[in-house]
C-alpha positions as CSV (number, residue, x, y, z in Angstrom):
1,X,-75.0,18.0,-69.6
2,X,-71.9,17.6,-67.5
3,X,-73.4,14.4,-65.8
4,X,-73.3,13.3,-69.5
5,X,-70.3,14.1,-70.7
6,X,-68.2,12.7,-67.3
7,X,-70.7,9.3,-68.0
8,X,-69.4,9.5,-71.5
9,X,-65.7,10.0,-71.1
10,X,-65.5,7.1,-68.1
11,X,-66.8,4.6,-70.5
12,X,-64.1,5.4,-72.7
13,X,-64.8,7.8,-75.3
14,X,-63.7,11.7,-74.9
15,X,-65.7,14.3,-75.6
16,X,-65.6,17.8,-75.5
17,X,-68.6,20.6,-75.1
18,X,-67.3,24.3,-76.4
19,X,-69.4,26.8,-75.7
20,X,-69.0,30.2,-77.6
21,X,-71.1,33.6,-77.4
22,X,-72.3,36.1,-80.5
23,X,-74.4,39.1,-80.5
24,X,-78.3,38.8,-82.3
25,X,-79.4,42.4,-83.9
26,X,-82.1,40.4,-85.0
27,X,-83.3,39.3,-81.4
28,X,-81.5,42.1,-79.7
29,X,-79.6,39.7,-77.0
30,X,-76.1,37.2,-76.6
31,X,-76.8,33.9,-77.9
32,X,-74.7,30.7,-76.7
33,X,-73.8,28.4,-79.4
34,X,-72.5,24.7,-78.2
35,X,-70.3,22.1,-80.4
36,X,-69.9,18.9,-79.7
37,X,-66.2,17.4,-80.7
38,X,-64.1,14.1,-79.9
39,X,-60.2,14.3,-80.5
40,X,-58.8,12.0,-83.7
41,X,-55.9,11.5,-85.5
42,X,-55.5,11.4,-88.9
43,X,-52.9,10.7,-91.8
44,X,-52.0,14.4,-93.4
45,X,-51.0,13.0,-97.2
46,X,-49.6,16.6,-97.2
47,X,-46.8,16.5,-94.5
48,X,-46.7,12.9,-94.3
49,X,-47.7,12.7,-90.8
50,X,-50.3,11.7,-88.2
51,X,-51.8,14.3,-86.9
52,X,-54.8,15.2,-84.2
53,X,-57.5,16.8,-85.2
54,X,-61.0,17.7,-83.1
55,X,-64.0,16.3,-84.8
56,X,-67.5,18.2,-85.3
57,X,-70.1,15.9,-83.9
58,X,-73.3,18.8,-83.5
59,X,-73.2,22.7,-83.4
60,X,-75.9,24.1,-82.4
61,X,-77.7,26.7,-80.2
62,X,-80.1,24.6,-78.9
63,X,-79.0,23.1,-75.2
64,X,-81.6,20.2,-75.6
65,X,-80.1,19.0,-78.6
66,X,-77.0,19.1,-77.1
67,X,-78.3,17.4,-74.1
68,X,-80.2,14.8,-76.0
69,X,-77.2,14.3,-78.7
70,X,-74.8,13.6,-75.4
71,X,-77.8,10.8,-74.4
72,X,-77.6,9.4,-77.5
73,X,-73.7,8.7,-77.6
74,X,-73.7,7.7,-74.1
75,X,-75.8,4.8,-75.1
76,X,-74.0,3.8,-78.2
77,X,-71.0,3.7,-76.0
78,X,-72.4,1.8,-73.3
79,X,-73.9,-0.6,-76.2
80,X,-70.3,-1.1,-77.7
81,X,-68.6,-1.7,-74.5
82,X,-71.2,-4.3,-73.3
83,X,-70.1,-6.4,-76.5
């Protein structure tokens, strides 16, 4: 996963992977949930302003999906930059 994410970010995109922790009752153990998020900025109509914001790409609790999600943007990125 790390591998990934450094492959990712020196091609040119950045990308972040949180991790967080909750309790189950149901399964009676800590679970880790991961989310996958790139920085953007954005217009706020509100204030009038740009502002950044951190973009939800996946959440899940599944570290294969996150591992196989990172795969997937790594080649979309190396795809784009070879254009």
């Amino acid at each position: 996963m790390k591998k990934l994410q450094t492959a990712i970010v020196k091609a040119g995109l950045i990308i972040k992977v949180n991790s967080n922790q909750f309790y189950s009752a149901d399964q009676k153990r800590m679970i880790t949930s991961y989310r996958i998020c790139t920085p953007i900025d954005y217009y706020s109509a509100k204030k009038e302003e740009w502002k950044n914001m951190d973009y939800e790409i996946l959440r899940t609790c599944s570290m294969p999906e996150v591992i196989f999600c990172l795969l997937d943007i790594y080649k979309a990125v190396t795809a784009w930059n070879r254009n």
